[in-house]
N, C-alpha and C positions, 0 to 999 in steps of 0.2 A: 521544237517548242511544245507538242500538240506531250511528247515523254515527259518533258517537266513540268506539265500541269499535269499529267494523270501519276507521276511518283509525287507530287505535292499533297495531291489530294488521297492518295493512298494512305501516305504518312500522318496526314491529318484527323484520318479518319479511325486511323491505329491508335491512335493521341489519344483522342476521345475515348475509344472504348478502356484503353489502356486506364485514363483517368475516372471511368465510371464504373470500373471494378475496384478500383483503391477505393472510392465516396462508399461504394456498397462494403465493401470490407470495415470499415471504419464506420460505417452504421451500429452494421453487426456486432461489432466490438461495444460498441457504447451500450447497447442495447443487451449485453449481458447480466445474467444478474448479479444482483451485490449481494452475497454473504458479508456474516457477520461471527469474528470472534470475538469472544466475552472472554474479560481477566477478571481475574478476582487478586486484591492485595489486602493483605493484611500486616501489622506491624514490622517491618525489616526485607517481607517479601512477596512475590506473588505466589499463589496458590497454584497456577498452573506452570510447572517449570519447563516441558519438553510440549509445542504443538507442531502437527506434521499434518497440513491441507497439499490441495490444490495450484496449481495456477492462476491466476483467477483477480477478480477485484473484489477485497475487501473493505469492512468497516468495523472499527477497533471499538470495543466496548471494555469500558475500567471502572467498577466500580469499589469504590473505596467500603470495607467492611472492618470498620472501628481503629483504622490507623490511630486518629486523634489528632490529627492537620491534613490540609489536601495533598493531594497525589496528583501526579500526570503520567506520561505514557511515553517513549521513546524508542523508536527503531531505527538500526544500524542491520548495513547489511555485515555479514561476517569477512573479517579480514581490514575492513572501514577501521578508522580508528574511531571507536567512542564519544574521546571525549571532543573531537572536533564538530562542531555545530552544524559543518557545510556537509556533514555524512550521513543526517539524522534525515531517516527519512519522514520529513514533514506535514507530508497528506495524513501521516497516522499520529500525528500530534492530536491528544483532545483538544476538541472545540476552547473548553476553558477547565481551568484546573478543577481537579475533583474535591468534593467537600463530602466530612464523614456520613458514611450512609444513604451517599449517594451515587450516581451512574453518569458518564457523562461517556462521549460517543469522538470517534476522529471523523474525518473528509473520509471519501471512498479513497481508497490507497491501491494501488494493481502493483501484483506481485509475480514476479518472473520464480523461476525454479530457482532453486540456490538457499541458502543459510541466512539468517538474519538473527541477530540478539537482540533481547527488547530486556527494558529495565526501566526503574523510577527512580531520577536524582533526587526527588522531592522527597522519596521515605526512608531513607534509599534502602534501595533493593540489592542484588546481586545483579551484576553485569553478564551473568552467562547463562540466562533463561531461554531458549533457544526456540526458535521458529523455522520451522522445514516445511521447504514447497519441493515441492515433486510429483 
């Protein structure tokens, strides 16, 4: 009996530490900072066609320079189909659609390594503006 309380409590204790390095880990993470990429669109397309960052969390900045209707902002990771809604990654949606000669911002978005296409149904843009994390 006296083994199955001291393997219980070993176990238990393993738990715990096990569990209080994940909470630190996920501290950490949260507590990264947020970069920010800036687009720039203008009539048909965006201004920046190829970006190549980090890893990382960021936060989408789009501002509309004289389209002449609003704009939004849409990321797909590469390979994702488009034009399917459930692919779009959503954290990087602007807050609210962009109006001319203005700037409007997405949610913080965290990005893993790999290809992403961004584009604007609104102006429309080209579908193969490309984003590299590496």
């Amino acid at each position: 009996m006296k083994k199955v309380i001291a393997f219980l409590t070993i176990a238990l204790a393993l738990t715990a530490t096990s569990q209080a390095q994940h909470s630190m880990k996920k501290d950490k993470m949260m507590d990264a900072p947020v970069k920010t990429i800036a687009l720039e669109q203008v009539a048909g397309e965006f201004v920046q066609k190829e970006i190549k960052v980090n890893p990382g969390t960021y936060v989408f900045t789009v501002t509309n320079n004289e389209v002449g209707h609003d704009v939004g902002f849409v990321l797909v990771k590469k390979g994702d189909n488009i034009s399917n809604p459930k692919n779009h990654i959503q954290t990087a949606y602007v807050t609210q659609a962009v109006a001319t000669g203005q700037t409007q911002s997405s949610q913080a978005t965290t990005l893993s390594a790999g290809s992403y296409y961004y584009f604007c149904p609104l102006n429309p843009t080209a579908t193969d503006n490309l984003l590299i994390v590496e």
